[in-house]
C-alpha positions in Angstrom: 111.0 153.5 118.0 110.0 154.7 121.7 108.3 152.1 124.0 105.1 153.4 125.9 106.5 152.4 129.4 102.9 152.3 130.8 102.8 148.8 128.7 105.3 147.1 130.6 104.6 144.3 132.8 105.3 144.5 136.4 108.2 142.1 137.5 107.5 139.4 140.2 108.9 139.9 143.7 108.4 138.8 147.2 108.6 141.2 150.6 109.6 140.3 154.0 108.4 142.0 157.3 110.5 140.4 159.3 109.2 140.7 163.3 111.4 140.6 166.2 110.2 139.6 169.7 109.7 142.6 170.3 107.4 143.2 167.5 109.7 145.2 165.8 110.4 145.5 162.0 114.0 145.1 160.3 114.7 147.5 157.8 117.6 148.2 155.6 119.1 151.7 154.5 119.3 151.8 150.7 122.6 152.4 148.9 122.3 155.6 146.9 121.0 155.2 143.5 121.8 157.8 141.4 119.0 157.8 138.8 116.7 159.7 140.6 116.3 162.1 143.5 113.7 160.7 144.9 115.1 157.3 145.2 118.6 159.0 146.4 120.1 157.3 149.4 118.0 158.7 152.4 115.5 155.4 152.6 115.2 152.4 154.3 112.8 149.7 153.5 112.0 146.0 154.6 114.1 142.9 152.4 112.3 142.5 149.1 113.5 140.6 145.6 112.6 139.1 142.8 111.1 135.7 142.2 112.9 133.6 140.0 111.3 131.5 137.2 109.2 129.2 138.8 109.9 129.5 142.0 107.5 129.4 144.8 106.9 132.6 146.7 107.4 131.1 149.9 110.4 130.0 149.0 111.8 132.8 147.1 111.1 135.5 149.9 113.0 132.9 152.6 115.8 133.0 149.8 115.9 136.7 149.4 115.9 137.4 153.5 118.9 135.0 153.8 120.6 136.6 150.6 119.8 140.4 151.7 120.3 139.5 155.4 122.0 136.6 156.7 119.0 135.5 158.5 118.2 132.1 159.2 116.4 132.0 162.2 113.0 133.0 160.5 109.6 131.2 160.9 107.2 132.3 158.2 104.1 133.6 160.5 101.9 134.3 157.3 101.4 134.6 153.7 99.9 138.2 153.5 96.7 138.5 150.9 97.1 139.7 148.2 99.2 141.3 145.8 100.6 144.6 145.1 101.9 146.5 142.2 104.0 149.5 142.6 105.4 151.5 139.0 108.7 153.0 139.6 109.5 156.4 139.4 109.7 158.3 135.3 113.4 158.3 135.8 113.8 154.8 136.9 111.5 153.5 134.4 113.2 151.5 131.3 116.4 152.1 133.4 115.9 149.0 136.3 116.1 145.5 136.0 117.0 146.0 131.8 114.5 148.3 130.9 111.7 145.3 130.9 109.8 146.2 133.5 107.3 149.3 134.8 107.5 148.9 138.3 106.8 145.2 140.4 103.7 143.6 141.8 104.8 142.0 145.3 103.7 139.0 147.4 104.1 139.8 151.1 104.8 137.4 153.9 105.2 138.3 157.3 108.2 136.3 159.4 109.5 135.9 162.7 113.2 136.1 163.4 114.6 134.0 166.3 117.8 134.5 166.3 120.5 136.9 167.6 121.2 140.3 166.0 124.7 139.1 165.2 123.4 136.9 163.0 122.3 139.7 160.1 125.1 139.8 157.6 124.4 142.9 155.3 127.6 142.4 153.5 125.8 140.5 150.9 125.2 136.6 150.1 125.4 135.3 146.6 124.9 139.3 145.5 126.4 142.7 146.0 125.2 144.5 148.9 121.9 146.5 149.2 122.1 147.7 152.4 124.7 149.8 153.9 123.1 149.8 157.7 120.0 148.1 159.4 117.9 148.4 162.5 114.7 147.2 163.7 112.0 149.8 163.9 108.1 150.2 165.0 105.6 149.3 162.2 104.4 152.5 162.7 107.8 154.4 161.2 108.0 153.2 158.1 105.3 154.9 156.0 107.9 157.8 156.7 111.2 156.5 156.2 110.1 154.4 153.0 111.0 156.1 149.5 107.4 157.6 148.4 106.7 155.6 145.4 106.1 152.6 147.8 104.4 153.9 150.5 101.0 152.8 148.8 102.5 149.2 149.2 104.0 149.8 152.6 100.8 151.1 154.3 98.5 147.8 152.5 101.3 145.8 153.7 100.8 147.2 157.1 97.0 146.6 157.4 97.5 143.6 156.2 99.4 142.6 159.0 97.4 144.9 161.6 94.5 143.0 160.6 96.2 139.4 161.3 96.8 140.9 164.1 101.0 140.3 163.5 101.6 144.3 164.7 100.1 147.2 166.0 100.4 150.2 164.5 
């Protein structure tokens, strides 16, 4: 029996763009992941994860920043509108997250980090590692440094916040 990926919901997850004072974003370099080409090792993207079973989304993406980050010195500045679905890739489809789901849909929030760069702890909290480097960058880098089958997501996520007037791009 083959299963018509297409029909497969889209698993829940939060996203973080996490602001310094400078008004710059943290991003994480991906691990590679050998599935696919196009999601091998040469991205970065912002802290994102999944929500757990009725959990809020407020409180799911300040768990996921801490797990994928360290960070505890964050304010949340804003729920971003909306949500957005991405599907994953044909080659990563059926093979992520069991085979149950096509891609995610993604609640954004925008938050404000306080604290001191030696704070961020990729190493790894309560999970393995997803990032094997980090920096902060300007919102307007990461349409290009974000593996293309999110970029849809990325630049929404980034008008969003333009228009709350959270960055400039």
């Amino acid at each position: 029996m083959t299963i018509d990926l297409s029909k497969l919901p889209y698993r829940p997850c939060v996203g973080a763009m996490i602001l310094n004072p400078e008004g710059r974003v943290w991003i994480g370099h991906r691990f590679d992941t050998p599935q696919s080409e196009e999601a091998r090792g040469r991205w970065w993207q912002m802290p994102q994860g999944g929500i757990d079973k009725g959990e809020d989304p407020a409180t799911a993406v300040v768990r996921e920043v801490h797990e994928e980050t360290g960070m505890t010195s964050l304010t949340i500045a804003a729920e971003l509108p909306g949500w957005h679905d991405y599907d994953l890739p044909p080659a990563l489809k059926g093979n992520l997250w069991g085979g149950k789901y096509r891609g995610q849909t993604q609640k954004w929030f925008a938050l404000r980090f306080t604290g001191a760069d030696s704070e961020v702890v990729i190493e790894g909290i309560g999970h393995k590692a997803e990032f094997d480097a980090w920096r902060w960058a300007a919102p307007s880098e990461l349409l290009d440094l974000v593996v293309p089958f999110k970029r849809d997501v990325y630049r929404a996520v980034l008008l969003e916040a333009q228009s709350l007037k959270l960055i400039s791009v």
